[in-house]
PyMOL CGO cylinders between C-alpha atoms (Angstrom):
from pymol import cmd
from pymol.cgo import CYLINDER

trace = [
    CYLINDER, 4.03, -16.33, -15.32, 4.09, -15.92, -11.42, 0.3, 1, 1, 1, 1, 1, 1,
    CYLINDER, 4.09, -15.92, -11.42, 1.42, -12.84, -10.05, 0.3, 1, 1, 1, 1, 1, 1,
    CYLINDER, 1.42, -12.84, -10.05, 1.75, -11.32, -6.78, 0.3, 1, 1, 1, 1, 1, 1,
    CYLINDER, 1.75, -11.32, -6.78, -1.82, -9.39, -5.33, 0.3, 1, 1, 1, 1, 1, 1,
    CYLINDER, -1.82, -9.39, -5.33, -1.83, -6.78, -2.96, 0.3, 1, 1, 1, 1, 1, 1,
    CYLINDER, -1.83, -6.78, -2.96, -4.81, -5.98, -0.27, 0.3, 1, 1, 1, 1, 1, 1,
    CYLINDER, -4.81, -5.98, -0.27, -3.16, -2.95, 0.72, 0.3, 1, 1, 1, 1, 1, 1,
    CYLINDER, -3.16, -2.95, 0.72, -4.44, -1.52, 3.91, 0.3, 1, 1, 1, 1, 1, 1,
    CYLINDER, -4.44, -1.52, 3.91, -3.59, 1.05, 6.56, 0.3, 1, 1, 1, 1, 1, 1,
    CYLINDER, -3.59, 1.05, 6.56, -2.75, -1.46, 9.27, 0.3, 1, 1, 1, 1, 1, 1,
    CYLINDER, -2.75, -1.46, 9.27, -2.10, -4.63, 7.18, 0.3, 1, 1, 1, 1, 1, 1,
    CYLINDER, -2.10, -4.63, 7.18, -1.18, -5.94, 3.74, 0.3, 1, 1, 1, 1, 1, 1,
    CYLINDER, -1.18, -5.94, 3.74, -2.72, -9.06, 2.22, 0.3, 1, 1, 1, 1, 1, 1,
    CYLINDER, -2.72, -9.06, 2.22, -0.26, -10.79, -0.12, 0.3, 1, 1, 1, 1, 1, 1,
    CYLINDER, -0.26, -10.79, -0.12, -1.48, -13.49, -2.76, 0.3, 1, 1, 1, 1, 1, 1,
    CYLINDER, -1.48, -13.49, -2.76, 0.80, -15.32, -5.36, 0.3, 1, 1, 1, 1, 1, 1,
    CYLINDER, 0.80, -15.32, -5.36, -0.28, -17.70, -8.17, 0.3, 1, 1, 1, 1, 1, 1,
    CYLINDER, -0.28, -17.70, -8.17, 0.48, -20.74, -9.74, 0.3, 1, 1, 1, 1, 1, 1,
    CYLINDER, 0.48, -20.74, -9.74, 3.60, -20.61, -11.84, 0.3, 1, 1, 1, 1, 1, 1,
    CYLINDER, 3.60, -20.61, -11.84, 1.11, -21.29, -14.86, 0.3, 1, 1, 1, 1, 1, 1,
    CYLINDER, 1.11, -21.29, -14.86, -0.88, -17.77, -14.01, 0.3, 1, 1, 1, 1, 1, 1,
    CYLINDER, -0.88, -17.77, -14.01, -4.63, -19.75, -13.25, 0.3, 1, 1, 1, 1, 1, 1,
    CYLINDER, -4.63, -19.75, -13.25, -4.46, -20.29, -9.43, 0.3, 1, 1, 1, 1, 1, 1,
    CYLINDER, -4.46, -20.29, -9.43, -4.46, -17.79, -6.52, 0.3, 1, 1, 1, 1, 1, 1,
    CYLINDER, -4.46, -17.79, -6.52, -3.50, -18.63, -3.05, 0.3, 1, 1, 1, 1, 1, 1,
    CYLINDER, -3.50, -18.63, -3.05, -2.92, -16.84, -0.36, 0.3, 1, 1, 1, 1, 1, 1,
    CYLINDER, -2.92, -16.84, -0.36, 0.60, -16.19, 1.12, 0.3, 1, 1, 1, 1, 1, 1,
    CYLINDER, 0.60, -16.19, 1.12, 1.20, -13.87, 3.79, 0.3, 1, 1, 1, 1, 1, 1,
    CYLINDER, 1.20, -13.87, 3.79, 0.04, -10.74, 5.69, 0.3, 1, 1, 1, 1, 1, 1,
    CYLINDER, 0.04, -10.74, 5.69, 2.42, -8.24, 6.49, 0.3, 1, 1, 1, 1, 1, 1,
    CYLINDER, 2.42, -8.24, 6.49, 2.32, -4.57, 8.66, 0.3, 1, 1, 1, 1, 1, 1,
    CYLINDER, 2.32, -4.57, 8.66, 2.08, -1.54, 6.44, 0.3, 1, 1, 1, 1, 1, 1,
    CYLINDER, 2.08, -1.54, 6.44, 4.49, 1.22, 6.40, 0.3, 1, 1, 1, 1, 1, 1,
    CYLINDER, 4.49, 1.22, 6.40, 3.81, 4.70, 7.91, 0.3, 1, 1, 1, 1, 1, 1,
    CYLINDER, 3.81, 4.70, 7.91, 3.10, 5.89, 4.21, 0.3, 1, 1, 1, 1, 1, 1,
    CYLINDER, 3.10, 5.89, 4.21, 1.56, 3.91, 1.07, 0.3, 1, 1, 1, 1, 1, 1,
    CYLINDER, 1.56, 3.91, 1.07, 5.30, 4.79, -0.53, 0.3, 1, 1, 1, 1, 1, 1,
    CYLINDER, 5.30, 4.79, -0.53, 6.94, 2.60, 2.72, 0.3, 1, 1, 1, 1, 1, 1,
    CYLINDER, 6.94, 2.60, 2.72, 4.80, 0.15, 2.02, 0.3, 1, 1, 1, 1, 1, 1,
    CYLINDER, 4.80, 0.15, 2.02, 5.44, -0.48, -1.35, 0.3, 1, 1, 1, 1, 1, 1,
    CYLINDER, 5.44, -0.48, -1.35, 9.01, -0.46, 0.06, 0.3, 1, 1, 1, 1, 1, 1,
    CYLINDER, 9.01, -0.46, 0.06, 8.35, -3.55, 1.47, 0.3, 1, 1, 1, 1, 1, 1,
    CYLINDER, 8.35, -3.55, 1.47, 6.84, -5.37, -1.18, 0.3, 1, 1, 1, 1, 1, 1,
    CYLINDER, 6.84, -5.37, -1.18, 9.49, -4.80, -3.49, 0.3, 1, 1, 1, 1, 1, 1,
    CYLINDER, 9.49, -4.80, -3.49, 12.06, -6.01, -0.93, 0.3, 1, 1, 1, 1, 1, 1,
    CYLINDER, 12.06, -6.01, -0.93, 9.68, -8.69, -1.04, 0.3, 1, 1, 1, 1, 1, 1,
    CYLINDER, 9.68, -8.69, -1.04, 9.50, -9.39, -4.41, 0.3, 1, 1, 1, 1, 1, 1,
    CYLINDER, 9.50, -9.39, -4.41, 13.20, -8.66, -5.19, 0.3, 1, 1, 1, 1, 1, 1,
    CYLINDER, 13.20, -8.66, -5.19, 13.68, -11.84, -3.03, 0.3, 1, 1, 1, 1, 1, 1,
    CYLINDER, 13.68, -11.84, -3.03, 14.51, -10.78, 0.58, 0.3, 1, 1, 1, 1, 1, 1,
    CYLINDER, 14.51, -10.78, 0.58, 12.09, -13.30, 0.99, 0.3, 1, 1, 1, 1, 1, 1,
    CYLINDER, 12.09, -13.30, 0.99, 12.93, -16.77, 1.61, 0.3, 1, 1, 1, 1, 1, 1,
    CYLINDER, 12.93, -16.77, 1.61, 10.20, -18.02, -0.18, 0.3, 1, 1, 1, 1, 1, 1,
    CYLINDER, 10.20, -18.02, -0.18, 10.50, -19.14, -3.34, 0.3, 1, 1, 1, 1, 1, 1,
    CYLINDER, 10.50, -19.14, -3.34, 7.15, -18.40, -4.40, 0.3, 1, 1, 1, 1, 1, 1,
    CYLINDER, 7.15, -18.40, -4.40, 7.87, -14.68, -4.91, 0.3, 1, 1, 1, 1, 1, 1,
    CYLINDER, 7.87, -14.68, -4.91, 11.30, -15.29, -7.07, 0.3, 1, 1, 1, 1, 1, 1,
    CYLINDER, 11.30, -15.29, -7.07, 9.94, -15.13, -10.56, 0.3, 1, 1, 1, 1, 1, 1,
    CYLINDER, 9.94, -15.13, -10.56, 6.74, -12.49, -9.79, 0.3, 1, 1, 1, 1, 1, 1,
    CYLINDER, 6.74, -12.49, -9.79, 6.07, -10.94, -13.40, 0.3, 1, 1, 1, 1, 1, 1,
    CYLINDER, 6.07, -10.94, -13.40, 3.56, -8.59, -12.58, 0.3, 1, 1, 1, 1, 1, 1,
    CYLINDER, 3.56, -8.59, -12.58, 1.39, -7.62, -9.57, 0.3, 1, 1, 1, 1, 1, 1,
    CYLINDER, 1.39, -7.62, -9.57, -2.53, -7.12, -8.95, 0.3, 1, 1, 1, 1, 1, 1,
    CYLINDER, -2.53, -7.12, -8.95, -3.32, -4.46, -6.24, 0.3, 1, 1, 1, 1, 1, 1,
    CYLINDER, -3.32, -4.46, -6.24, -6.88, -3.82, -5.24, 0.3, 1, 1, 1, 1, 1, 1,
    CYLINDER, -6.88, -3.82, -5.24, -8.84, -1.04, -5.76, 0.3, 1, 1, 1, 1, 1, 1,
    CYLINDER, -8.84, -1.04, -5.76, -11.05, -0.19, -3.44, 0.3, 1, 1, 1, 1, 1, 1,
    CYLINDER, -11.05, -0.19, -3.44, -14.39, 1.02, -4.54, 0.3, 1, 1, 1, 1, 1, 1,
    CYLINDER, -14.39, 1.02, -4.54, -17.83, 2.01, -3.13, 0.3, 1, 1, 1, 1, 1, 1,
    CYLINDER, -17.83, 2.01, -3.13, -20.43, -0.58, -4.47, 0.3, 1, 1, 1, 1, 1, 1,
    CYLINDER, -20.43, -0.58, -4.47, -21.69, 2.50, -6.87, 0.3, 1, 1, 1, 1, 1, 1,
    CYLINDER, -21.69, 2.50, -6.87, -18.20, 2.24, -8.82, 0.3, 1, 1, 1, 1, 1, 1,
    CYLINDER, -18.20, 2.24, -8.82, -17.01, 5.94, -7.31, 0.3, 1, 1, 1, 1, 1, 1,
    CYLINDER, -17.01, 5.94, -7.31, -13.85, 5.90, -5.46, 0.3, 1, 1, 1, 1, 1, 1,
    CYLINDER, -13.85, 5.90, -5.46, -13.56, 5.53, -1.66, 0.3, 1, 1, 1, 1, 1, 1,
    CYLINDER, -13.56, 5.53, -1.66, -11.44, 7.31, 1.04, 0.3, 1, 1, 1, 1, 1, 1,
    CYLINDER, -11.44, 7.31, 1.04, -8.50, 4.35, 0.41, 0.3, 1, 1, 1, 1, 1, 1,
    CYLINDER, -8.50, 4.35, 0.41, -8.45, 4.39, -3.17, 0.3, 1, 1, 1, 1, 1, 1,
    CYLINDER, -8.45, 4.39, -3.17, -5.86, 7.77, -3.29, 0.3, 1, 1, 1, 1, 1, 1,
    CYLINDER, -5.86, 7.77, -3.29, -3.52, 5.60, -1.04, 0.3, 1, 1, 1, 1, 1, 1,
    CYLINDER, -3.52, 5.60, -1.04, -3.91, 2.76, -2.78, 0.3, 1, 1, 1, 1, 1, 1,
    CYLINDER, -3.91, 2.76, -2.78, -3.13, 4.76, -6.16, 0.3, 1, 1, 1, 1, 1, 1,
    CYLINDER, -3.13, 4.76, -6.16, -0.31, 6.31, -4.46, 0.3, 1, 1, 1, 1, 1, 1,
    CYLINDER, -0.31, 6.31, -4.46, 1.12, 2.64, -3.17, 0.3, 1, 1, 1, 1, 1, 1,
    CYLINDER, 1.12, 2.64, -3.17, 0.59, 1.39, -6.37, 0.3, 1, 1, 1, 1, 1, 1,
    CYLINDER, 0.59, 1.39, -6.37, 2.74, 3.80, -8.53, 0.3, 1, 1, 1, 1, 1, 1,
    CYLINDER, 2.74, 3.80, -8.53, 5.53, 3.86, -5.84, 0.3, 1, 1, 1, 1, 1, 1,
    CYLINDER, 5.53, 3.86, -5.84, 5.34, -0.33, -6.57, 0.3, 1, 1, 1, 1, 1, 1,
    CYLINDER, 5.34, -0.33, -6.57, 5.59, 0.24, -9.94, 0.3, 1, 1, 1, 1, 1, 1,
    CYLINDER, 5.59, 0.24, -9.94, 8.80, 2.67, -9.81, 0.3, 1, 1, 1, 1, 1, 1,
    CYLINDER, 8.80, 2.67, -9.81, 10.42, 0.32, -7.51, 0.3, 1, 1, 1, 1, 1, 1,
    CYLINDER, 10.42, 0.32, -7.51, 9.91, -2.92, -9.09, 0.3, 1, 1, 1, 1, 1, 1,
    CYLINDER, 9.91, -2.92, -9.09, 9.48, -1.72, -12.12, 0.3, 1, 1, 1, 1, 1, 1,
    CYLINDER, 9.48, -1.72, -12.12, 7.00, -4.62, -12.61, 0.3, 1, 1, 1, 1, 1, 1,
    CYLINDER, 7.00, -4.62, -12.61, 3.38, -3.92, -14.34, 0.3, 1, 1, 1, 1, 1, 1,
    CYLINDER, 3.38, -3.92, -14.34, 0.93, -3.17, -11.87, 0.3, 1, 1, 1, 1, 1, 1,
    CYLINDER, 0.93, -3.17, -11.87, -2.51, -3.95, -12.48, 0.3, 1, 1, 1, 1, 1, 1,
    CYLINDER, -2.51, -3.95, -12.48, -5.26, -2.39, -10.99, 0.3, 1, 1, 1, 1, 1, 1,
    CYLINDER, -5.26, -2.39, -10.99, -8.01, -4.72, -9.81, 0.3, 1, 1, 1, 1, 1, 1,
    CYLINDER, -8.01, -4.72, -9.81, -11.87, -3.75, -8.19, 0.3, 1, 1, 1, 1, 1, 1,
    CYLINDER, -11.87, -3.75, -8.19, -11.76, -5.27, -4.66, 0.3, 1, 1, 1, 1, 1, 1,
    CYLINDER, -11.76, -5.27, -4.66, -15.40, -4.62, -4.04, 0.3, 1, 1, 1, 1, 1, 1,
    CYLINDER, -15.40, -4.62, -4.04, -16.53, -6.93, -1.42, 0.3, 1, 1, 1, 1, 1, 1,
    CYLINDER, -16.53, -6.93, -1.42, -13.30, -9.11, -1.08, 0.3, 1, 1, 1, 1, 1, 1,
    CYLINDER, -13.30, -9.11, -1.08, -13.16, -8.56, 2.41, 0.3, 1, 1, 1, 1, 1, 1,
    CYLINDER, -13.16, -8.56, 2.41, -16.78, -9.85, 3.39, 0.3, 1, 1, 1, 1, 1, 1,
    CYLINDER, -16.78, -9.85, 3.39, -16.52, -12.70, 0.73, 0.3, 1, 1, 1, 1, 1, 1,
    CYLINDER, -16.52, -12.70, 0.73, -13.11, -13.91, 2.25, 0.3, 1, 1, 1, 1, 1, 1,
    CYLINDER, -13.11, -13.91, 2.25, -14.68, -13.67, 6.05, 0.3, 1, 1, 1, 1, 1, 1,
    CYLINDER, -14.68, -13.67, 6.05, -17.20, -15.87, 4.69, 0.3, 1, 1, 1, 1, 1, 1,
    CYLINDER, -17.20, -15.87, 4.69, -14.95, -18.47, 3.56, 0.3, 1, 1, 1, 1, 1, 1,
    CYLINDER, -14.95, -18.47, 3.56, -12.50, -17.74, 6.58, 0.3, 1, 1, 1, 1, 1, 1,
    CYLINDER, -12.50, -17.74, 6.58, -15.81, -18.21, 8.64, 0.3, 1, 1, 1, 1, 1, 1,
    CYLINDER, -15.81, -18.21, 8.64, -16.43, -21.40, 7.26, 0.3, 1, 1, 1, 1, 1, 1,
    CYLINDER, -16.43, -21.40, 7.26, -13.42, -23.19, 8.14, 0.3, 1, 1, 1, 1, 1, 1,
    CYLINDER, -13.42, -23.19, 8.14, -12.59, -21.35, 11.79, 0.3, 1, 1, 1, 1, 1, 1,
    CYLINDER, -12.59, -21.35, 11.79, -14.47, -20.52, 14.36, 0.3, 1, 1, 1, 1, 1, 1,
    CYLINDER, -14.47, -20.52, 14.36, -11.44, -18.36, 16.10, 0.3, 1, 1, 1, 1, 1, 1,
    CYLINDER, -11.44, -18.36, 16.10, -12.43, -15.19, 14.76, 0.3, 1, 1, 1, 1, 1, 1,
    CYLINDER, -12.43, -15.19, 14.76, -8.82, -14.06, 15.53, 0.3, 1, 1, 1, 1, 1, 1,
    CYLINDER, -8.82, -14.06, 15.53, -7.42, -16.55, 13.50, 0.3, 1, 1, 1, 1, 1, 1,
    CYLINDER, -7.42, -16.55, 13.50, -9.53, -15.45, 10.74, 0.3, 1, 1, 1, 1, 1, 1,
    CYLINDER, -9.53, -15.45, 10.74, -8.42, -12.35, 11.62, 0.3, 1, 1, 1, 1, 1, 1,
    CYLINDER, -8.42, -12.35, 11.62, -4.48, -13.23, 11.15, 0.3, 1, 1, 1, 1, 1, 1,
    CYLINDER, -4.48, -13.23, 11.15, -5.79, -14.72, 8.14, 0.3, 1, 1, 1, 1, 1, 1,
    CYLINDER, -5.79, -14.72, 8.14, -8.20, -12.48, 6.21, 0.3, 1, 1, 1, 1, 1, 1,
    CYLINDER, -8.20, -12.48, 6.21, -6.02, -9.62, 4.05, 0.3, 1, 1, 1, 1, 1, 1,
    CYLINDER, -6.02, -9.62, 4.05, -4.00, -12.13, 2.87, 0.3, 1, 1, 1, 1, 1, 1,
    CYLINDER, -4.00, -12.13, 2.87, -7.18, -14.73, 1.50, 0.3, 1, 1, 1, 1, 1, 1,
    CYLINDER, -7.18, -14.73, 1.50, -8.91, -11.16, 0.66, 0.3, 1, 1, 1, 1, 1, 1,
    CYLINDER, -8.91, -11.16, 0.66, -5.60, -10.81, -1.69, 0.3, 1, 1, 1, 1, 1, 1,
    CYLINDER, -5.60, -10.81, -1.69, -6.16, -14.49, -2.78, 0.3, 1, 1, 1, 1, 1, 1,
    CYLINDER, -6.16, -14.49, -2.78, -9.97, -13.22, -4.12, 0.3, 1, 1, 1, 1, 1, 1,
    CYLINDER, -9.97, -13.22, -4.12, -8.66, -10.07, -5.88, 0.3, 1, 1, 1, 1, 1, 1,
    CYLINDER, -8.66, -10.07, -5.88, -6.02, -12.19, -7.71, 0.3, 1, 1, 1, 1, 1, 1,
    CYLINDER, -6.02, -12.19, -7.71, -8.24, -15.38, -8.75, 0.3, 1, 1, 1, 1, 1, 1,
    CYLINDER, -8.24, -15.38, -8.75, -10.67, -12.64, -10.08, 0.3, 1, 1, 1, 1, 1, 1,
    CYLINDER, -10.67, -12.64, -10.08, -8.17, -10.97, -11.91, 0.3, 1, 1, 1, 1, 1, 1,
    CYLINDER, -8.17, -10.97, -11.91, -6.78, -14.46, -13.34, 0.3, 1, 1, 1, 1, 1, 1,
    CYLINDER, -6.78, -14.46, -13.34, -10.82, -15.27, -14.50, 0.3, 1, 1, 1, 1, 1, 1,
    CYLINDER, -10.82, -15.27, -14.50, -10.94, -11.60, -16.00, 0.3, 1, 1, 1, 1, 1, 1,
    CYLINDER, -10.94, -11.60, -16.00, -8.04, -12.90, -18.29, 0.3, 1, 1, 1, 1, 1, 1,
    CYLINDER, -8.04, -12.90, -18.29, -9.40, -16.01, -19.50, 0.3, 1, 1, 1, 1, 1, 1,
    CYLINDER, -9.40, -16.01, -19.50, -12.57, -14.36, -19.95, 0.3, 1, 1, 1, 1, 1, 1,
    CYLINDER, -12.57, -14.36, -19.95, -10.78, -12.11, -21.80, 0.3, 1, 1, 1, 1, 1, 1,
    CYLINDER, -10.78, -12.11, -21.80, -8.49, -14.00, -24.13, 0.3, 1, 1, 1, 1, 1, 1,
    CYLINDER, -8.49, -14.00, -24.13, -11.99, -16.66, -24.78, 0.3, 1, 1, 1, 1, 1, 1,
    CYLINDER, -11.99, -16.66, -24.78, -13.69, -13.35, -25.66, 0.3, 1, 1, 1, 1, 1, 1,
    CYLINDER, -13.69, -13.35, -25.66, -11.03, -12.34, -28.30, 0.3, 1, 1, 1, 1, 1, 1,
    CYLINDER, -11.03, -12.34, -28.30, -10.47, -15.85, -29.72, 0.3, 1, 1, 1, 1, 1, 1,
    CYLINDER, -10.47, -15.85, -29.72, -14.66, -15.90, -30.20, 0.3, 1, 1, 1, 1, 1, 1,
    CYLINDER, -14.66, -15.90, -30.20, -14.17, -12.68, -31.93, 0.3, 1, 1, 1, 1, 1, 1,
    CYLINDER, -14.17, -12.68, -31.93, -11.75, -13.31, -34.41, 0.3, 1, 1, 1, 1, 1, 1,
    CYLINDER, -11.75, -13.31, -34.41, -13.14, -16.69, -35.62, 0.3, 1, 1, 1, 1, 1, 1,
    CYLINDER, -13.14, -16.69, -35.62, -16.27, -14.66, -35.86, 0.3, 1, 1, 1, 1, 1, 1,
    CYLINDER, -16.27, -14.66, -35.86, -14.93, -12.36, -38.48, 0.3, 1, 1, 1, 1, 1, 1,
    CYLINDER, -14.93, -12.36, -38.48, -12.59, -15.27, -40.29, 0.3, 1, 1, 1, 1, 1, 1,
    CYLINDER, -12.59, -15.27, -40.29, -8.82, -13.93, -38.81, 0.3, 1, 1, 1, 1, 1, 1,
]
cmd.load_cgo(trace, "trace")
């Protein structure tokens, strides 16, 4: 099961895919946004519905976008775009979105951008699309975690 993440942003979008198995993110591309959250979603779905040439994208089950949160947990000034890009996505593709907390993606990938280039705009090409990588590998770990949680559960009460 293929995952696609989205960093959505005003200017750019961060792209991510995974492993066919679900367990590994990587980053894939960054593309311009749309003039509205709804034309950008636009564009990932052409994506995903395999206007692309890549065959990464060809068998995407579902897709992770990031939600952007202040570090208290309250919404920011991106998160109603974000919510708005997210459930055009969904009526387009007509995928499952999930919804994933992208707090602090974006420093934690320009540190590991940082420690690989010194051409900050290089990192800059560079950074939505590893910041997508982050919000997907998280999400992946969130499952395991998950499904290890459930299985301890259940042998705990003898199912």
């Amino acid at each position: 099961m293929r995952l696609l993440a989205v960093d959505f942003g005003g200017r750019r979008i961060g792209l991510a895919v995974s492993d066919a198995t679900g367990t590994i993110a990587r980053p894939w591309r960054t593309i311009d946004a749309g003039a509205t959250p709804r034309a950008s979603a636009a564009v990932v779905a052409a994506l995903v519905a395999g206007e692309a040439t890549d065959a990464d994208v060809s068998d995407v089950s579902a897709i992770v976008v990031g939600l952007p949160r202040r570090l208290g947990g309250e919404d920011t000034d991106q998160t109603g775009a974000v919510r708005e890009f997210a459930n055009a996505l969904a009526e387009i593709t007509h995928l499952d979105i999930h919804l994933q907390d992208e707090r602090l993606t974006s420093h934690e990938a320009e540190a590991l951008l940082a420690e690989r280039e010194r051409d900050w705009r290089k990192r800059k090409a560079k950074l939505d699309a590893v910041a997508a990588a982050i919000i997907l590998q998280d999400y992946l770990d969130a499952r395991v975690r998950a499904a290890a949680t459930a299985a301890d559960n259940r042998q705990d009460t003898g199912c």
